[in-house]
FIMARDREN-99023 format. One record per residue (C-alpha): x, y, z. Coordinates in steps of 0.25 Angstrom, whole numbers, plus 5000, padded with zeros to 4 digits. Example, Ala and Ser with C-alpha at 12.3 -4.5 7.8 and 13.67 -1.06 7.14 Angstrom:
<nodes>
504949825031 505549965029 
</nodes>
This chain:
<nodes>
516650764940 517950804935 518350944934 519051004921 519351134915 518351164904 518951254893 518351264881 519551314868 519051404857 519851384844 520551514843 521851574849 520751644860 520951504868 522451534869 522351664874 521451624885 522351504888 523451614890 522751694898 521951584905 523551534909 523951674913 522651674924 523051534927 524651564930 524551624942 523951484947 525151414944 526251354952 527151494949 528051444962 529551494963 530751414968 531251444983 532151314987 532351164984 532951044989 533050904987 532350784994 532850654989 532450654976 531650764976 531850934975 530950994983 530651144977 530151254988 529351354980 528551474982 527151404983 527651274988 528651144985 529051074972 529550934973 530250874961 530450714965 531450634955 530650494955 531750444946 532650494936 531850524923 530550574934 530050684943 528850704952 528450864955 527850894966 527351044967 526751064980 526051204981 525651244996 524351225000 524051134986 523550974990 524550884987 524150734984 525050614984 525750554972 524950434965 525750424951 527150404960 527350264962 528050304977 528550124978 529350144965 529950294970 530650224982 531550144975 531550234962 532050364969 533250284975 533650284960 533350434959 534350464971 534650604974 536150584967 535250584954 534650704955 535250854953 534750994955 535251104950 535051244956 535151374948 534551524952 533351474940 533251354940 533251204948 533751084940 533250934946 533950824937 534050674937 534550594927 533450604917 532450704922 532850874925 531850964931 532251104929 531451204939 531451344935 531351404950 530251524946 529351514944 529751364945 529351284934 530051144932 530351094918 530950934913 532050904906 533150774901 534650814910 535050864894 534050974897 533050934886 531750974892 530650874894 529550954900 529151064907 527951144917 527351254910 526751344922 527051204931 526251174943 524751244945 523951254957 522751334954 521351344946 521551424932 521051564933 519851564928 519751674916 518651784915 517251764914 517351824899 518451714895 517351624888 518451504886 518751494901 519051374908 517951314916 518351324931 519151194934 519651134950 521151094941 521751164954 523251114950 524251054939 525251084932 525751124916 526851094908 527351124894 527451034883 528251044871 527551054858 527950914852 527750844865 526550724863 526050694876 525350564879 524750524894 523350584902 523150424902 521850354895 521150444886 520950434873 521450554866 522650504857 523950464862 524550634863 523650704872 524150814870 523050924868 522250854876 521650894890 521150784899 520450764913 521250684923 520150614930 519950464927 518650444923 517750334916 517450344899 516450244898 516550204883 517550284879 517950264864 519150364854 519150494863 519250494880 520050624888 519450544901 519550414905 519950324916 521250334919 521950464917 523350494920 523850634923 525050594914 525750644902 526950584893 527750664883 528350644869 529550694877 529550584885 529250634898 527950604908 527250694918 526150634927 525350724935 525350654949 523850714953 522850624955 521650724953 520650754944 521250844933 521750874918 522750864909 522950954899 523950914887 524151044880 522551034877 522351184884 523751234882 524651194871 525951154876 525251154889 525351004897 524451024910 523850954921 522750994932 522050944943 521050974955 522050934965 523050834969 524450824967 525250924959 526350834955 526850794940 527850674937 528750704927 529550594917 530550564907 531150474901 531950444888 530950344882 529450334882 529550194888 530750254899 529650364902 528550264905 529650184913 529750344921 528450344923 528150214930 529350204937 528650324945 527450294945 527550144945 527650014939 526449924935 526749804943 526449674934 524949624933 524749464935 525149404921 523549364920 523149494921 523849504905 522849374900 521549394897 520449444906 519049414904 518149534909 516849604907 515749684914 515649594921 515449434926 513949424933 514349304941 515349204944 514649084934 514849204921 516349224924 516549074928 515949044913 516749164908 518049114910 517748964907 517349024892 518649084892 519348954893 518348874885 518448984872 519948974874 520349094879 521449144890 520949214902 521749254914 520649344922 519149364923 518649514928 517549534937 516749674933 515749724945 514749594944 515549524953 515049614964 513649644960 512449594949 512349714943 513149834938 512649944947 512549934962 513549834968 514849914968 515649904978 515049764984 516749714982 516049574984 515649464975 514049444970 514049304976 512749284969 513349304955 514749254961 514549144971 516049084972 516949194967 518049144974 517949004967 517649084953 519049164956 519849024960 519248934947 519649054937 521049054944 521148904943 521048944926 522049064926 520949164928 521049284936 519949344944 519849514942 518849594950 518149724948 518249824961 517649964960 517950074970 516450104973 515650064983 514250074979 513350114992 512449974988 513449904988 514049785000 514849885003 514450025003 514450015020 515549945021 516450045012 515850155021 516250095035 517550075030 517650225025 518250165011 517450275004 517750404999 517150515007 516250635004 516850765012 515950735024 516650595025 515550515020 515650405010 515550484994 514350434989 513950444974 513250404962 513750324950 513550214939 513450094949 512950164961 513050254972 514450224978 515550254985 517150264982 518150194989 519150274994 520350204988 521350304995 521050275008 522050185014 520650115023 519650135012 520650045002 520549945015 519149925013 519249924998 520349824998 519649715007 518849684994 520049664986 520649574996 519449494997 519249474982 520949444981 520549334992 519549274982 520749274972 520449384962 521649414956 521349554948 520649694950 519849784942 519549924951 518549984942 517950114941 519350184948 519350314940 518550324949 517350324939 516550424950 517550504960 516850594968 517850744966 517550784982 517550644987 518650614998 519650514996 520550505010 521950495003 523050475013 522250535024 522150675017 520650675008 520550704995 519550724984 519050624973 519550714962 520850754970 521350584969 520150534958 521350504948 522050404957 520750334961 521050224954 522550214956 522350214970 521350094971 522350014962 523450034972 522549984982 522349864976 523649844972 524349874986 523349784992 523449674982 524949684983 524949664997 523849564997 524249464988 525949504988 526049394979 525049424967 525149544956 523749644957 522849664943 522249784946 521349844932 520849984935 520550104925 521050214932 522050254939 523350344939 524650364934 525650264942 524250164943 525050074938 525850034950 524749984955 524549874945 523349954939 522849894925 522049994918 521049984907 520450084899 519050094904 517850074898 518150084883 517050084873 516749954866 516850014851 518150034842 518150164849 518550104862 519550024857 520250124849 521050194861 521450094868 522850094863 522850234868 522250214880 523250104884 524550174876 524350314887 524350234900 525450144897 526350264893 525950304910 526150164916 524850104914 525350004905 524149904908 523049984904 522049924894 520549904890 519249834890 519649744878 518549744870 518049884875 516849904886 515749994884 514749994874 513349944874 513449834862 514349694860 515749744856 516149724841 516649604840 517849674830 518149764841 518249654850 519349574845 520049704840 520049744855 520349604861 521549584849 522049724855 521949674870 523149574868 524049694865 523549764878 524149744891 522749674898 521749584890 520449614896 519049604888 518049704895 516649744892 515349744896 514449624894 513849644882 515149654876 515549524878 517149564883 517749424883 518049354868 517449224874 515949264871 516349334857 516149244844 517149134839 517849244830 518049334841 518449214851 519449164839 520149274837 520249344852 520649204856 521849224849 522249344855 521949304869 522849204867 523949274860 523949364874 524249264881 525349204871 525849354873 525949344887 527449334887 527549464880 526449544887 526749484901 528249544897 527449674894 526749674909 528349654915 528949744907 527949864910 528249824926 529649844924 529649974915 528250044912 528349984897 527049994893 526349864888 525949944877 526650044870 526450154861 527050164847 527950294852 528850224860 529450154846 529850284842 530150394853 530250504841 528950484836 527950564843 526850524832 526950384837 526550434852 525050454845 524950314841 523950274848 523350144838 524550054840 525550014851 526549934857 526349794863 527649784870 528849814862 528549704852 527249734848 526349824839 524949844841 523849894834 522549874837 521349874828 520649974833 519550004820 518349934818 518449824804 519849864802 520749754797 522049814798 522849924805 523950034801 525050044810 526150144812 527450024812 528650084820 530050064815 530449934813 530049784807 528549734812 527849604810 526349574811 526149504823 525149404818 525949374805 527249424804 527049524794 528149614793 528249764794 529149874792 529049974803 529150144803 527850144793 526450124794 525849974790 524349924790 524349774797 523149704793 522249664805 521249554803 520149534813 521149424820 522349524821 522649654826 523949704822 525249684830 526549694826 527849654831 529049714831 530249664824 531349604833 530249574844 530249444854 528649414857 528549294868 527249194868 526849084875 525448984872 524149054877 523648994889 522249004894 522849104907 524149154912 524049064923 524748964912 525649054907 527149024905 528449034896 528848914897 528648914881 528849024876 528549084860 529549194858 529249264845 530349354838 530149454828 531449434819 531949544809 533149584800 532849734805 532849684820 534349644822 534249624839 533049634848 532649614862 531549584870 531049554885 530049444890 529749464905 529149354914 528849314928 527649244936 526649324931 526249364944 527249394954 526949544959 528549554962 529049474950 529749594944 530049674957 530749524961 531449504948 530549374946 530349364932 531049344921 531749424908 531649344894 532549424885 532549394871 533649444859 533549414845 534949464837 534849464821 536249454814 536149424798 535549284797 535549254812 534749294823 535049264838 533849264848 534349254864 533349244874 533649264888 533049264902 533349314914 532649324928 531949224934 530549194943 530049094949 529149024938 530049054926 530248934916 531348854918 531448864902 530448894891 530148844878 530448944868 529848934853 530449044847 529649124835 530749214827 529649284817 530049344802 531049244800 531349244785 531849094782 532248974791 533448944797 535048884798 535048864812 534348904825 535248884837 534748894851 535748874862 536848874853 536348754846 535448714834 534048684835 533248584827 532648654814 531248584812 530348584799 528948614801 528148674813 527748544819 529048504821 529248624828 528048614836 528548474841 530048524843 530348574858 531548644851 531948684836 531748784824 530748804815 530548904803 528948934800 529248974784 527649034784 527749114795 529449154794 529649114808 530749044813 530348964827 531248904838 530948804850 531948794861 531948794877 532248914884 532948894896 534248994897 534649094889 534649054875 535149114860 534549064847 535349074836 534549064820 535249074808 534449084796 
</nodes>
């Protein structure tokens, strides 16, 4: 199906030659345009050339759209532009703030943080900081032709290939260049050539160029991003074919490129999404546990599902429906969109009971409508299909059927679609799962009817999936005004985010192999917005029962990842309620610490909404000048406070990890560390190593069995006290949990706490501001200050001394007081939280 240059490299210095003269044939196909005028539009500088229009648009200060517009070249819409956010970004990014400056040679368009220099002929546009230090640059630019081919007696020529258009740039030789989105090729891809068509790996394990959602998107070492704003099927070629050579092709579409700085690798994400857009907060259940497999035959399993998970005792927020809901078997019922009411006979008092106990309903869709399915007609009456070129419906063959598309681009077809949706939000579903959205098979000549104008399957094939999910998510939004959309899709675009897209990295292999790259996986599409993409916990394909080692390393790792979902086939046995008491004892535990978490991650979820902070970080954002620690791809950053490093090897019992600077403790025991060096933390069976930072504040709360009973009315702040950590800092966000306009509306609240260390006194303050309309009045604080060396003189809260008690039930019984653990050096502190308040201990 897809379409890709073939070029086979011989070892020698023959292949550099030919590359040589395969790029002097291919020259005269690039954009060699001269410069005739300009102007400025707004924001914009509008280039007339000799073959057509360039359009340079400030987005903002630190970004650039680029618009080269050939005559006679097919221009598609922008889908990584987040075009609400640019209405009221661009009133920041005011013509006053912008300068050009005109010589006989040159063009200068400057903001504040961002200069594009254009060279007039032949013009060529290169990046630089207002200081003039250069951040990048086309090479040959724009190109809008087919390679020449080379002669017949060239035996290393490239196969014929349709990549009609893209463009080139240079890189320096030190650059490392992360992005292409998931594949599994190691952290810096450069060297590396990739398809950009989102397509399915099926049990996909250590090594993957191809997976489901690709993203035509690079980031730099030197801190800059470019994303190829074309939705087509393509490549990208990181210096694999030509060193020093960074280029993108495609069949078609659109021949724009975004380009960002910024002066931090977490300020660059922030660029990024404030172009292409923010993730708007998922529902606080969506972060609990979710119980999912492939899939629930009828109402009576599901019904006996959830119950097990209450009676094991374990927290559950949400159940998933796989394709059984709308059919008895895997093959042939696709595209029904209505319950089996034989397997489901009261669906909608099945959704209201596991409501009444905290636990969410999420349903399966999928875009196809099998010609045996309820409703094959229907879809064709209606004309929600994508069409052959005679206007008929496209038929085809695949694994579940002969079948139709929806066509999700169509504003009448999506009106058809979304009836199903509307009836299922009716019923009280609360989460969706579109399925198959690469898609998994996308006719290439099959016509979409996109704003009126038609265009091919492989002309918009890499936005399918972001397109259905702003379907939903529009229609949602307007349908229920009052209620924040769970959308999980695998596969989308750059910008999908916007659309409250929750992507997951597809059907991995059930084996260590599988879980080995997930870190990676998730690391590269954070770093391009998607900070909520995660996996099948436990792994999906295989044809045995999963190892029960593997299992719980996967399930241990799944509280550090930004969704908790189980997933697998049947025979796996996904959720830890049918595993063995071991299993059950140990994954109890953690499902319960997510949930004690809560505070902390939910402050993760808000903080991404607010900035494009990923939820998790990878190690190079420690330490900007280390470009070693941007191919780290074994261990991450939980948020700011904590370390992660899964164990990812089958028997093994400990883990090395590369410590950044500064002071580190064992999350499970306190166990001190030294940073800037390498240590080995032990990792029993019951423990996967986490460490946190010196000088970090980690708030907790009890585990309940759903989020529906989630509050911080009593609140467990734990602080990680040093001598090294003289002053520190940190954030807890909160709000309802489920207002969609809570942080557009300022309803929700800031925690701030501040801990001060002077000689033998340390200061803690704690601060709120803001307010909604649920916030506690006050909250019960018990105060955990770990790495505390001996007891105390005095604590004083409020400017006044509290009682100093002896012995842990005391303090257990004691609405307020001190209390120093000698075995664990912790030093604890009850007291009611109401205004703004300073502690004050003296050792």
């Amino acid at each position: 199906m897809l379409n890709r240059i073939t070029i086979q490299r011989p070892s020698s210095a023959m292949f550099s030659a030919f590359t040589a003269l395969l790029f002097s044939l291919f020259s005269a196909a690039l954009f060699a345009s001269d410069y005739v005028s300009h102007q400025v539009q707004s924001n914009k500088l509008v280039i007339t050339t000799t073959d057509g229009v360039v359009e340079i648009n400030a987005l903002n200060q630190a970004a650039f759209e680029v618009h080269y517009q050939l005559t006679g070249v097919k221009q598609l819409p922008s889908f990584a532009i987040d075009k609400q956010s640019q209405s009221s970004v661009l009133t920041n990014t005011s013509s006053k703030s912008l300068t050009i400056k005109d010589s006989a040679k040159q063009l200068m368009f400057s903001t504040s943080e961002l200069v594009a220099r254009i060279d007039k002929s032949p013009l060529r546009i290169s990046y630089q900081k207002p200081s003039g230090e250069l951040i990048a640059q086309e090479e040959q630019g724009f190109f809008s032709k087919t390679p020449v081919q080379a002669s017949e007696g060239a035996s290393n020529a490239p196969q014929e290939t349709s990549l009609n258009l893209g463009f080139r740039f240079k890189l320096q030789p030190q650059e490392k260049i992360l992005g292409g989105g998931q594949r599994v090729l190691g952290m810096d891809r450069r060297g590396q050539k990739m398809p950009l068509y989102n397509r399915a790996h099926y049990g996909y394990e250590t090594q993957s160029s191809q997976m489901y959602y690709g993203l035509p998107a690079i980031m730099s070492s030197n801190k800059y991003i470019i994303v190829f704003d074309n939705s087509a099927n393509g490549e990208l070629d990181i210096a694999a074919t030509e060193k020093g050579i960074l280029q993108f092709s495609a069949v078609a579409g659109r021949s724009s490129y975004l380009i960002m700085t910024g002066e931090s690798y977490p300020k660059l994400v922030e660029n990024l999404v404030t172009v292409s857009g923010k993730q708007p907060l998922p529902p606080r259940w969506s972060l609990g546990n979710i119980a999912s497999r492939f899939g629930y035959h009828s109402e009576q399993e599901a019904r006996s599902v959830v119950q097990k998970y209450q009676d094991e005792d374990f927290p559950l927020d949400a159940i998933v429906f796989d394709l059984y809901w709308f059919g008895p078997d895997i093959k042939g019922h696709m595209g029904n969109l209505n319950w089996d009411e034989k397997a489901f006979p009261t669906p909608v008092d099945m959704i209201k009971d596991f409501k009444a106990d905290g636990v969410n309903t999420i349903m399966i869709t999928e875009p196809f409508i099998l010609t045996s399915s309820s409703q094959w007609q229907s879809a064709v009456e209606n004309k929600a299909l994508m069409k052959n070129k005679l206007g008929a419906p496209e038929k085809f063959d695949f694994y579940f059927g002969n079948t139709g598309l929806v066509d999700v681009f169509d504003s009448k077809a999506q009106d058809w679609f979304w009836q199903y949706y509307q009836q299922l939000a009716e019923q009280g579903v609360a989460g969706w799962w579109g399925d198959l959205g690469e898609p998994e098979v996308h006719p290439a000549n099959g016509l979409h009817n996109l704003a009126g104008e038609n265009v091919t399957g492989d002309e918009v094939h890499n936005v399918y999936g972001h397109q259905w999910a702003e379907m939903v998510y529009q229609r949602l939004r307007k349908f229920q005004p009052d209620t924040r959309p769970f959308i999980l899709m695998r596969s989308g675009f750059v910008g999908s985010q916007r659309y409250g897209m929750v992507p997951w990295t597809g059907d991995v292999s059930r084996s260590w192999g599988g879980f080995k790259p997930q870190v990676e996986l998730a690391l590269q599409m954070s770093l391009m917005g998607l900070s909520y993409t995660h996996s099948d916990l436990g792994g999906f394909a295989g044809d045995s029962p999963i190892d029960k080692e593997l299992y719980i390393r996967w399930l241990q790792y799944g509280v550090f990842q930004p969704v908790f979902r189980p997933h697998a086939q049947e025979n796996a046995k996904p959720e830890p309620i049918f595993h063995d008491t071991q299993t059950k004892d140990i994954l109890r535990e953690y499902v319960k610490l997510r949930y004690r978490l809560m505070p902390y991650i939910y402050s993760l979820s808000i903080e991404n909404s607010l900035t494009g902070m990923p939820i998790m970080r990878p190690m190079f954002f420690e330490d900007e000048t280390n470009l070693s620690l941007i191919d780290e791809k074994d261990s991450y950053f939980y948020g700011d406070a904590l370390l992660v490093a899964p164990v990812t090897e089958q028997g093994a019992r400990s883990v090395d990890v590369n410590l950044p600077s500064g002071t580190w403790f064992n999350f499970w025991n306190d166990k001190r560390y030294q940073g800037s060096q390498k240590i080995t933390v032990e990792a029993p069976l019951t423990q996967t190593p986490v460490l946190v930072r010196a000088g970090a504040f980690i708030p907790m709360v009890d585990a309940v069995q759903s989020t529906k009973d989630y509050h911080t009315k009593n609140l467990t702040l734990h602080y990680y006290a040093d001598d090294s950590v003289k002053s520190a800092t940190s954030t807890m966000y909160n709000d309802d949990g489920k207002d969609p306009k809570s942080l557009l509306n300022s309803a929700f609240e800031t925690l701030s706490f501040t801990a001060t260390q002077t000689g033998k006194q340390l200061n803690i303050e704690l601060q709120r501001n803001g307010q909604y309309a649920e916030m506690p009045a006050q909250r019960a604080v018990n105060l955990v200050i770990h790495n505390w060396q001996s007891s105390v003189k005095q604590v004083y809260v409020f400017g006044k001394a509290i009682k100093r008690l002896a012995n842990a039930q005391q303090y257990a019984a004691s609405e307020s007081g001190a209390w120093y653990d000698h075995a664990k050096q912790q030093l604890q502190v009850k007291f009611n939280w109401q205004e703004n308040v300073e502690l004050v201990i003296h050792k």
